[in-house]
C-alpha positions in Angstrom: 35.6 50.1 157.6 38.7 48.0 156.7 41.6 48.7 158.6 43.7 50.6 156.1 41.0 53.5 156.4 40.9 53.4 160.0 44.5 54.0 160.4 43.9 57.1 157.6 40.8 58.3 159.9 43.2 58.2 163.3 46.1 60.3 161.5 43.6 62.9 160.5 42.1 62.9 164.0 45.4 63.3 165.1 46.6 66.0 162.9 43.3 67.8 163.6 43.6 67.7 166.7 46.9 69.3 167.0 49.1 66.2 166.4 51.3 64.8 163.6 52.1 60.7 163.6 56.0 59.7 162.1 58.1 56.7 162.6 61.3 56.5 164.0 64.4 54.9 162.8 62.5 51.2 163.6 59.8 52.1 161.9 57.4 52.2 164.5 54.7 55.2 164.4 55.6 58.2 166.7 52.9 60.5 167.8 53.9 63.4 168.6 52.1 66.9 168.8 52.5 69.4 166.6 55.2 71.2 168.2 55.3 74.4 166.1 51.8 75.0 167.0 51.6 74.3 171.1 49.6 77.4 173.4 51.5 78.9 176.0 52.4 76.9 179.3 50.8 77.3 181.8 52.5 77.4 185.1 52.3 75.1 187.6 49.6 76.1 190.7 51.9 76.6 193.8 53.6 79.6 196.2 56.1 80.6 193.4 54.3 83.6 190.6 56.2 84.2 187.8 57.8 87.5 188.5 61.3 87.8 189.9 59.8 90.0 192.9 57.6 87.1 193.7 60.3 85.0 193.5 62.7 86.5 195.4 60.6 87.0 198.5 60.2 83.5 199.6 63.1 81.2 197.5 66.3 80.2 199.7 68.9 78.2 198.0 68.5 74.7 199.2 71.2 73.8 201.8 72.6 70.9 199.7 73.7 73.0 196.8 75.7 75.7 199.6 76.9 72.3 201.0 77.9 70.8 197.7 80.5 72.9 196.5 81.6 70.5 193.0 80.0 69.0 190.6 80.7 66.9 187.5 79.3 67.4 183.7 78.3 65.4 180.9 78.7 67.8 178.0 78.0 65.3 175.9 75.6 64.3 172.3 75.9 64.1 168.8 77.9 66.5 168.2 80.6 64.4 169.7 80.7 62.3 167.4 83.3 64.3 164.6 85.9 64.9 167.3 85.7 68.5 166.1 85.1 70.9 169.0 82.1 72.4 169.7 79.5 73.9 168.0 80.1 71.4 165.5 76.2 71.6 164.4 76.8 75.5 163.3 80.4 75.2 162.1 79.5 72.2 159.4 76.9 74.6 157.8 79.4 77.3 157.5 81.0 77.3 153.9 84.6 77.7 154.8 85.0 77.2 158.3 87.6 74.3 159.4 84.5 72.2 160.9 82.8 72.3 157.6 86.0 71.1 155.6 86.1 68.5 158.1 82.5 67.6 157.8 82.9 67.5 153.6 85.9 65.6 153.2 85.0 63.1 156.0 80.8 62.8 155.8 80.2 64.9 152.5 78.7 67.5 151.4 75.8 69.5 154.0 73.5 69.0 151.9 73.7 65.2 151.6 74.8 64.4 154.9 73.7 67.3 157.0 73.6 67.4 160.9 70.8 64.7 161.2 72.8 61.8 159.6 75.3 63.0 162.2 72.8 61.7 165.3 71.7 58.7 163.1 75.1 57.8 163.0 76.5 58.8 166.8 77.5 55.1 168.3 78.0 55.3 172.1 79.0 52.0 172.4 82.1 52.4 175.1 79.4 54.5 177.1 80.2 52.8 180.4 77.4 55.1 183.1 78.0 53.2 185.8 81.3 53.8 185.9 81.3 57.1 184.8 79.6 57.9 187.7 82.2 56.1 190.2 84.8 58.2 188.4 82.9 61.3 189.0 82.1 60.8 193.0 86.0 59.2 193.4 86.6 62.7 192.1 84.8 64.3 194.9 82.1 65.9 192.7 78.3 66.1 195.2 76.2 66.7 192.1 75.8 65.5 188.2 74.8 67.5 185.2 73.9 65.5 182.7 73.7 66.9 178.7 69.2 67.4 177.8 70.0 69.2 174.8 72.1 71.6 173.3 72.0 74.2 170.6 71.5 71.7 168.1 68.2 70.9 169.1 68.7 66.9 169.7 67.2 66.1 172.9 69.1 63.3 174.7 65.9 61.8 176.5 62.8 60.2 175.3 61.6 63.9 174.6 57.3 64.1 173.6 57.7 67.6 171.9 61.1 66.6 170.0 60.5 63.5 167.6 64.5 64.3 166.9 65.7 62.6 170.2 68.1 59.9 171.1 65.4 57.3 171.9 64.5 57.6 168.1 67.3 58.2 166.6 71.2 57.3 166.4 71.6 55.7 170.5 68.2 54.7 170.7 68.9 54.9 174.8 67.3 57.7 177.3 70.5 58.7 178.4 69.3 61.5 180.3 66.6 58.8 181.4 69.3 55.9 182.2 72.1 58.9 183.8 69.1 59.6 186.5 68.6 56.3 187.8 71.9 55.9 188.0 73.0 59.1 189.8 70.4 59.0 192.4 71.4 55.5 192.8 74.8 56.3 194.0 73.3 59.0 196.2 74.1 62.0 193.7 72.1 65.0 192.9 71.2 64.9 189.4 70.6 67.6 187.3 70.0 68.6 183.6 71.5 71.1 181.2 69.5 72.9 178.5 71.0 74.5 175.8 68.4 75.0 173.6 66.6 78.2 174.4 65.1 80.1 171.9 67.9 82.8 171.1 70.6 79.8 170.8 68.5 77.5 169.1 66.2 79.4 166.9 68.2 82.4 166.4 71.8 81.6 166.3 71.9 77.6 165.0 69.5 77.2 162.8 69.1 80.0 160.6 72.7 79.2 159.7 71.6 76.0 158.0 69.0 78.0 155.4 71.9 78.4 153.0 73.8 76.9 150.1 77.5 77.2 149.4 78.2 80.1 147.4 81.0 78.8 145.3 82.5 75.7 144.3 81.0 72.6 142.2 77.6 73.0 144.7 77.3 76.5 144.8 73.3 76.8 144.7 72.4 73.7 146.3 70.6 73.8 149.3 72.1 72.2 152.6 69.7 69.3 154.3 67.7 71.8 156.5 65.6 72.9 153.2 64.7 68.7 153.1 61.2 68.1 153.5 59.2 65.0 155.0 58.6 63.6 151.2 62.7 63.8 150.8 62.7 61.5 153.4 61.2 58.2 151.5 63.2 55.1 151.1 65.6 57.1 153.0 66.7 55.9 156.9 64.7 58.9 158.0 61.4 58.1 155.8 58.1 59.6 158.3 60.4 62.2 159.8 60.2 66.1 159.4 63.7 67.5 159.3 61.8 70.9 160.0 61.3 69.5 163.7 65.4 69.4 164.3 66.1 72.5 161.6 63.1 74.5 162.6 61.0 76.7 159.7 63.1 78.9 157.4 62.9 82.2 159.5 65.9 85.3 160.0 67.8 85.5 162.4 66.6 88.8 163.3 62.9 87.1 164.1 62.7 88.0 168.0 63.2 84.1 169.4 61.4 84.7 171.9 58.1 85.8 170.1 59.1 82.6 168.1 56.5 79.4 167.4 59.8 77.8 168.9 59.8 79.6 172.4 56.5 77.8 173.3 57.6 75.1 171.9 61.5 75.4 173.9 58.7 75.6 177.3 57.1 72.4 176.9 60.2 70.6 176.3 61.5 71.3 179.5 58.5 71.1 181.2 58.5 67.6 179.5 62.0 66.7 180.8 61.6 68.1 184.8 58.0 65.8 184.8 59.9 63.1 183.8 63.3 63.2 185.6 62.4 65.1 189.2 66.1 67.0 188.8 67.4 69.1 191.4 69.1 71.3 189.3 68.2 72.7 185.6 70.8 74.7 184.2 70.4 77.2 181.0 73.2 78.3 178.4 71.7 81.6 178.0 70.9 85.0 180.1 68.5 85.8 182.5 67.6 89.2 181.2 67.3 89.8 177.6 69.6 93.2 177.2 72.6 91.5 174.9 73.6 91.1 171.1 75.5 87.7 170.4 76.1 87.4 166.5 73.6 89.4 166.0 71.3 87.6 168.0 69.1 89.1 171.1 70.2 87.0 173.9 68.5 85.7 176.9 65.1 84.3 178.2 63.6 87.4 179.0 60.1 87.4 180.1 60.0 83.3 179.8 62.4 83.2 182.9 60.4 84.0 185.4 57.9 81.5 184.1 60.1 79.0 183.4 61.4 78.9 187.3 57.8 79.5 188.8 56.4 76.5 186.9 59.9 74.3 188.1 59.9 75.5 191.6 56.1 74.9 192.0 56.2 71.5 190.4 59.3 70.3 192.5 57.2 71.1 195.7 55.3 67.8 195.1 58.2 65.5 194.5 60.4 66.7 197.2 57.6 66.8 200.1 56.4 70.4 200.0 60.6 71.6 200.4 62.2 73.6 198.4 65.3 71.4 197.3 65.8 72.4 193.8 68.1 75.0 191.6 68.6 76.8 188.7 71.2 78.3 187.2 71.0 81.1 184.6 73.6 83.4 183.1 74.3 87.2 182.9 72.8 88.1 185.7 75.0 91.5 186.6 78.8 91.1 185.5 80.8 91.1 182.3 77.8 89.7 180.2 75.1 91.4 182.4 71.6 91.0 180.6 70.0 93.4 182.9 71.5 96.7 181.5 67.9 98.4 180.4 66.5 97.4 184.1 69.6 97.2 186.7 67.5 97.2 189.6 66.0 93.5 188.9 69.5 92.7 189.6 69.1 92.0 193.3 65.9 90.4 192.9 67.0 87.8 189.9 70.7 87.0 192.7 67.5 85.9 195.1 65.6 83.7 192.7 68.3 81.2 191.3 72.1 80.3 191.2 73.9 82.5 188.6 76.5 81.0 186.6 79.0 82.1 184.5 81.3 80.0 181.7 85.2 79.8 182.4 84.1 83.4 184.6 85.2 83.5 188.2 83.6 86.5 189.8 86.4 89.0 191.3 85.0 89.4 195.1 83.2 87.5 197.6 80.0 87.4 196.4 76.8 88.1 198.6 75.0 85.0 197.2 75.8 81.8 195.9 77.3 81.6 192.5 78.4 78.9 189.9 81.4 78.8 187.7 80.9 76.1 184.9 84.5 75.1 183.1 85.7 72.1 181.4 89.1 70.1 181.7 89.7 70.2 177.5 87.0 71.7 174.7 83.1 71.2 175.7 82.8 68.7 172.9 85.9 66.4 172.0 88.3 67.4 169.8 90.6 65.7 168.6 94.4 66.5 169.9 93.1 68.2 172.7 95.3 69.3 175.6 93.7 68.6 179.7 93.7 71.0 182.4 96.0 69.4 184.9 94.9 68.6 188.3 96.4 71.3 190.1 94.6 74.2 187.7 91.6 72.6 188.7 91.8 72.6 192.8 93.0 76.0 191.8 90.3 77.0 190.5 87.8 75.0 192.5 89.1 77.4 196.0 89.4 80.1 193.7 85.7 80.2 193.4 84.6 78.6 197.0 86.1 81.0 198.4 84.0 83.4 196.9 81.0 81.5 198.0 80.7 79.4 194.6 80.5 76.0 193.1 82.1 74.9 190.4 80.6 72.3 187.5 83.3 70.2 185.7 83.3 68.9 181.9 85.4 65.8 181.7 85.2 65.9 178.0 84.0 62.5 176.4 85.2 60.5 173.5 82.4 60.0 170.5 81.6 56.8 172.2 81.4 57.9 175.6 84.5 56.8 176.6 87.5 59.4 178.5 91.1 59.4 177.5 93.3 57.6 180.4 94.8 61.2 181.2 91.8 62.4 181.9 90.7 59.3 184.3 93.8 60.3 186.2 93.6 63.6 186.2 90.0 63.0 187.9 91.5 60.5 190.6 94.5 62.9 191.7 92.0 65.7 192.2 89.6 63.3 194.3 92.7 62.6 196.3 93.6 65.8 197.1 90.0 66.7 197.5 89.5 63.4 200.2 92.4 64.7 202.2 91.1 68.7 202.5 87.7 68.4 201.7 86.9 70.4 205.0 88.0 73.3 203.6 85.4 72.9 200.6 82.6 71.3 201.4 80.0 73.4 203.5 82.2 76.0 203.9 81.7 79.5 204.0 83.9 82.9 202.3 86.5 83.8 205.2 85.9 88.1 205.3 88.6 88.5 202.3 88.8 85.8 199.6 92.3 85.5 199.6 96.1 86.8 198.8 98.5 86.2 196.4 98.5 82.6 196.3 96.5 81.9 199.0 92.5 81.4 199.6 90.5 81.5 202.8 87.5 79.7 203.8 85.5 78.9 206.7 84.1 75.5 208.5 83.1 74.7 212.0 84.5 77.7 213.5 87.8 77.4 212.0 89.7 79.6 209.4 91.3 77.3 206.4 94.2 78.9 204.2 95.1 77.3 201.1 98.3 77.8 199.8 99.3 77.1 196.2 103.1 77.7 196.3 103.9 76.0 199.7 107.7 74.9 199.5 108.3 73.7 203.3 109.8 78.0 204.2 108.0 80.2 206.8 104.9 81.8 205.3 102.9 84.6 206.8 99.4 85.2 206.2 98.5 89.2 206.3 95.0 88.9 206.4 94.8 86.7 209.7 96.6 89.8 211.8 95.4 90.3 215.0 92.4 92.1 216.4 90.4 91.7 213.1 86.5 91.9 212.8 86.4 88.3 212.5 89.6 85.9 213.5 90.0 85.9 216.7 93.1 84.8 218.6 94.9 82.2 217.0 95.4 79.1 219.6 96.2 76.3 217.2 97.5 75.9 213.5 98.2 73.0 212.0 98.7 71.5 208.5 96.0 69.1 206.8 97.9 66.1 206.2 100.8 66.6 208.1 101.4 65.5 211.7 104.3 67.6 213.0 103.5 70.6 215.3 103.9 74.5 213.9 105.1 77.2 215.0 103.3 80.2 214.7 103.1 83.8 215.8 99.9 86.4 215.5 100.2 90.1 215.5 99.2 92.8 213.7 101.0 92.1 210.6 99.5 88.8 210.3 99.7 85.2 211.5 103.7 83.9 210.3 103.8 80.1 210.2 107.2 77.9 210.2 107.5 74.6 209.5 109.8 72.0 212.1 110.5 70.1 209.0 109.7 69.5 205.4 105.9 68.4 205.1 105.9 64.9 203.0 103.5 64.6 200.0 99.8 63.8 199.9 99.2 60.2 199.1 98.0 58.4 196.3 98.5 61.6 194.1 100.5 61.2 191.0 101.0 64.6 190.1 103.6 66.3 192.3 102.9 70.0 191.8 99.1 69.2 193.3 100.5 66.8 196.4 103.4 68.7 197.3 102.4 72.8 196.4 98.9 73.0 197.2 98.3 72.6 200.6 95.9 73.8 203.4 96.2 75.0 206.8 93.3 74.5 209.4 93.7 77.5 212.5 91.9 77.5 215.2 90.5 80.9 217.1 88.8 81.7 219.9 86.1 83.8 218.1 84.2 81.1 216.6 80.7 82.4 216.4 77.8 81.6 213.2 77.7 83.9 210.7 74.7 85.4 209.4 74.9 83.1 206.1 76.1 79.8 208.0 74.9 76.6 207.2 71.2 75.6 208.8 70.5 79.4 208.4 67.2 80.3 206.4 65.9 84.0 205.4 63.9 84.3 203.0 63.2 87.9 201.6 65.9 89.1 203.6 69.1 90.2 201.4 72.6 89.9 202.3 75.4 92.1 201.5 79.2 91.7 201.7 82.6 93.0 201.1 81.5 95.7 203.9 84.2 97.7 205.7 81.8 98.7 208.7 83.6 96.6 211.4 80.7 93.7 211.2 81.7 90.3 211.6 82.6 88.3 208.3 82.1 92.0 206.8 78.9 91.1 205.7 74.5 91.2 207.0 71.9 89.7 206.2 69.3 92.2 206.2 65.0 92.9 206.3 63.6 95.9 204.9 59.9 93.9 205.4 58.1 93.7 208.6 57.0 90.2 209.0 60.2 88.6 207.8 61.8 85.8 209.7 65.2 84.5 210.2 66.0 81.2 211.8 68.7 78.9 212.5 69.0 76.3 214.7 72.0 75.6 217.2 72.8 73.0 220.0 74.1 74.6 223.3 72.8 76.2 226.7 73.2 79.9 226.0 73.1 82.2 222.7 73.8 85.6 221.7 72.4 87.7 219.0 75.2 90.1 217.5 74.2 93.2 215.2 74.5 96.1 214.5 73.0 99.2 215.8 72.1 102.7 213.7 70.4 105.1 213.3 67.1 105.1 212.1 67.1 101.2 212.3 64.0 98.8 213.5 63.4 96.5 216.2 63.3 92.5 216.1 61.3 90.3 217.8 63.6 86.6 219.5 61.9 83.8 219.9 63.9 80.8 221.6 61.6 77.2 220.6 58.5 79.0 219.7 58.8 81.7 222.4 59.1 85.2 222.3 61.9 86.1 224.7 62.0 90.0 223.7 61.9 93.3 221.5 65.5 94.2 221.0 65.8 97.8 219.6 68.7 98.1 216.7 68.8 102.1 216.9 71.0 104.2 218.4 72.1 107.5 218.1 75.1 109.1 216.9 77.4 106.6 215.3 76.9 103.5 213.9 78.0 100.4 216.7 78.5 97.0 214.4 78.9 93.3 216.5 76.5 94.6 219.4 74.9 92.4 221.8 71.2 93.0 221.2 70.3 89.8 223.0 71.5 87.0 225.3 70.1 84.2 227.5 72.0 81.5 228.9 70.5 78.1 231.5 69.0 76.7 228.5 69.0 73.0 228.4 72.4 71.6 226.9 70.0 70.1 223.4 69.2 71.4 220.2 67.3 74.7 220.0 65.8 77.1 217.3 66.1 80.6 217.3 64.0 83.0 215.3 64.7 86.9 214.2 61.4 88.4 213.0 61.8 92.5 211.3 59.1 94.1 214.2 59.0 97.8 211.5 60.1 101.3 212.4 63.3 101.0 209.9 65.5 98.3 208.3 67.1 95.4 210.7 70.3 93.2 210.2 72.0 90.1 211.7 75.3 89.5 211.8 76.3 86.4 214.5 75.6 84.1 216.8 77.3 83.1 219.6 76.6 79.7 221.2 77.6 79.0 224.8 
């Protein structure tokens, strides 16, 4: 057999077998499989099933995420490259629309130089990672989301299941690939966004791109997505199928997520997690599946549940058998809630993952922990774009911590890779600020009220932190910090982050007043005056410092918290077991401890065990009215070292925690 037939005979083999070989932009020979054709997933063996009861009964937010509080985004990829906003990949198909007037007079026509010649041609040239990433940690961000893919169906990493990826094609880098090494290099949490599920993708991207202008001198014509393979030859893109980046011609109205591209959307980022390890995976789409978006059904649906089994499962291995890893979906309850058909999965989906929300910040203290994902100027460049300044963004960082969310941060990106100047500053002033007060965001917890007109409160370390965003040097009192509230206790100490004069300060039932000696001088090495002179934060000290239910080192899986309570309990919120069998635990340093809850009627007992030992049954029922902040246990004479406590739900009716109190 000469060796032209023996290449023939190991395509067919290929093909036959479920594969399809094409070269890339060097001409080599890419195998890939054949990716509108792949079985179902199957999900990774491990403790996690696939439905969100399942997964709500044993998965606890992994402490560095409640620690983490910020983190920066790459919202970055070929459709950078225009400087036209986002969505760019839709817009330029749509006869009429400024991006596709753009696209013609500056590329040509779509369907000469359709979205494809736009990755062949992306440069990144002034991408600078390394530095990128010492800009992002100077700004106090504690994670990094880098860009997979997004709607337009480009992955950014040496994908197996997307021949259309920037290893082949345009950058010829894994810049998911090279951002990983990188970020866990500088001691960052890394994690990847996805974009491209099947309702974005398949439904609302690509079925745009089926069309032809319907007037002018190519009225009739197709655009590129009608290309085949054979259009490709002698062309830049010759052994390429523009079906694989466009998809087949299909309606919008095709259920996605029935779709050959939903399977296909699965293996992808099972593809991308085996590769990368990344401790978070966040999705541009909804949990649930209950929304129209132009004309689209929205969300992952069914595939959710999957999709987070087979990622929590597989991250057991890499992270030593801990659960250490998070994902974020959207619409789960809220303004865009995707769970309107089945409300009572609501609960259960807030205990499997991190909701998130664009440019949203939820209204109240919510019960668990939340992301708000915004960007300082468009999500992809345009050009003549205005930035967020850096006091709207420490604004809205507290606004959400103090709700008991994170916020993730676009610092849009040039075509290149490179950020305006403004933007570098922008980043370094809110680092700054962030360097100075960061104990009043990182590993903090919601105060029992969010906040007041211009002020937030958070928690840390026993202490209560109030930032203010109008400070101007005058007496300033703070109504929710009266006395003889559920949770502040009296005020012995307040002082001003950053400043080293004392404060005067009285407490009493109409709140804690504060009056400055003097004028408070600036922050340092902030440029812009409105952040280092108006924004600033107040640390007070109490003599009620106790843990809270939800405080750092705590873990409770398939118990449920609630908050915003008006029942007198401490923090105004519980964590509470409806299960008997259930455990909480926390660990704590000190020689005595008491357990605070409340006590109802018709509630269970709880087993406390101090280091492994069962130290007693403590009934939570009472009758007549309800009695919150009881001591239902205490012990002191232990030795002065770390210890662990653990709650278990003993039955007979539901049980809730509230405090501890260390001695």
């Amino acid at each position: 057999m000469n060796k032209y037939k023996l290449i023939l005979l190991l395509v067919a083999t290929w093909v036959s077998i479920g594969g399809i070989a094409q070269q890339n932009e060097r001409g080599n020979t890419v195998s890939t499989p054949d990716i509108w054709n792949l079985p179902p997933l199957p999900i990774s063996e491990g403790p996690y099933s696939a439905s969100w009861e399942g997964l709500s009964r044993i998965y606890s937010v992994p402490q560095w995420w409640r620690e983490a509080k910020f983190g920066a985004w790459s919202h970055w990829d070929p459709q950078s490259m225009p400087e036209q906003g986002d969505w760019y990949a839709r817009g330029m198909y749509i006869e009429g629309s400024p991006q596709y007037q753009y696209h013609v007079e500056n590329f040509g026509h779509p369907s000469e130089y359709g979205y494809k010649d736009i990755c062949h041609n992306w440069v990144i040239d002034k991408w600078e990672p390394e530095e990128l990433m010492d800009l992002y940690i100077e700004m106090g961000a504690r994670y990094f989301m880098a860009m997979g893919v997004h709607h337009d169906n480009f992955d950014c990493y040496d994908s197996k299941y997307q021949p259309w990826n920037s290893v082949n094609v345009g950058p010829k880098k894994d810049i998911v690939g090279i951002w990983e090494k990188i970020a866990r290099k500088h001691g960052m949490k890394f994690g990847i966004g996805f974009h491209n599920t099947p309702a974005r993708t398949w439904g609302q991207f690509m079925t745009v791109r089926y069309s032809s202008d319907k007037k002018g001198p190519k009225a009739g014509v197709p655009y590129d997505a009608l290309q085949t393979r054979a259009d490709g030859k002698g062309k830049w893109w010759e052994g390429m199928d523009p079906v694989d980046l466009y998809g087949p011609v299909h309606d919008k109205k095709d259920d996605p997520l029935r779709s050959p591209f939903a399977n296909q959307f699965m293996w992808r980022i099972d593809d991308a997690i085996t590769k990368y390890h990344p401790d978070v995976i966040y999705f541009d789409d909804h949990a649930g599946n209950s929304q129209i978006d132009l004309g689209v059904q929205m969300g992952l649906g069914f595939l959710a549940p999957q999709l987070i089994a087979n990622y929590y499962n597989k991250s057991l291995a890499w992270n030593d058998g801990k659960m250490e890893v998070v994902v974020n979906l959207k619409g789960v309850g809220g303004t865009y809630n995707s769970f309107q058909d089945n409300t009572e999965l609501i609960p259960l989906v807030d205990r499997s993952l991190v909701k998130s929300t664009e440019k949203i910040i939820e209204p109240e203290i919510m019960a668990y922990p939340f992301q708000t994902e915004t960007s300082i100027a468009e999500w992809h460049y345009q050009t003549g774009q205005e930035y967020m300044d850096a006091a709207t963004i420490i604004d809205l960082l507290m606004q959400n911590v103090s709700r008991n969310g994170t916020m993730l941060l676009n610092l849009t990106q040039h075509d290149r890779g490179h950020l305006d100047p403004e933007v570098i500053r922008i980043a370094k002033d809110v680092g700054a600020w962030l360097k100075i007060n960061g104990e009043a965001v990182y590993g903090s917890r919601p105060f029992e009220v969010y906040g007041e007109k211009n002020i937030c409160y958070t928690r840390n370390n026993g202490h209560v932190y109030a930032t203010v965003f109008n400070w101007n040097d005058s007496t300033i009192t703070f109504k929710e910090l009266h006395s003889n509230g559920n949770t502040l206790g009296n005020v012995t100490n307040v002082e001003m982050i950053g400043y080293t004069k004392e404060m005067e300060f009285v407490q009493n039932e109409t709140g804690l007043t504060i009056t400055p000696n003097q004028p408070a001088q600036c922050l340092p090495e902030i440029t812009e005056k409105s952040l280092s002179q108006n924004i600033r934060v107040f640390r007070i000290t109490h003599d009620k410092a106790w843990v809270n239910d939800d405080d750092p080192g705590i873990r409770a899986p398939g118990w449920y918290r609630v908050c915003n309570l008006t029942t007198g309990d401490y923090n105004n919120d519980l964590t509470i077991s409806e299960t008997p069998g259930d455990e909480w635990r926390a660990s704590f340093t000190g020689s005595g401890v008491k357990v605070i809850a409340p006590k109802e009627e018709d509630s269970g007992k709880i087993e406390i065990q101090i280091d492994g030992k069962t130290q007693t049954i403590a009934d939570l029922s009472t009758n007549g009215k309800r009695k919150p902040q009881q001591v239902v246990y205490e012990t002191c004479g232990l030795e002065p070292k770390p210890h662990t406590i653990k709650i278990i739900n003993r039955g007979s009716g539901k049980v809730a925690i509230d405090a501890l109190k260390i001695d």
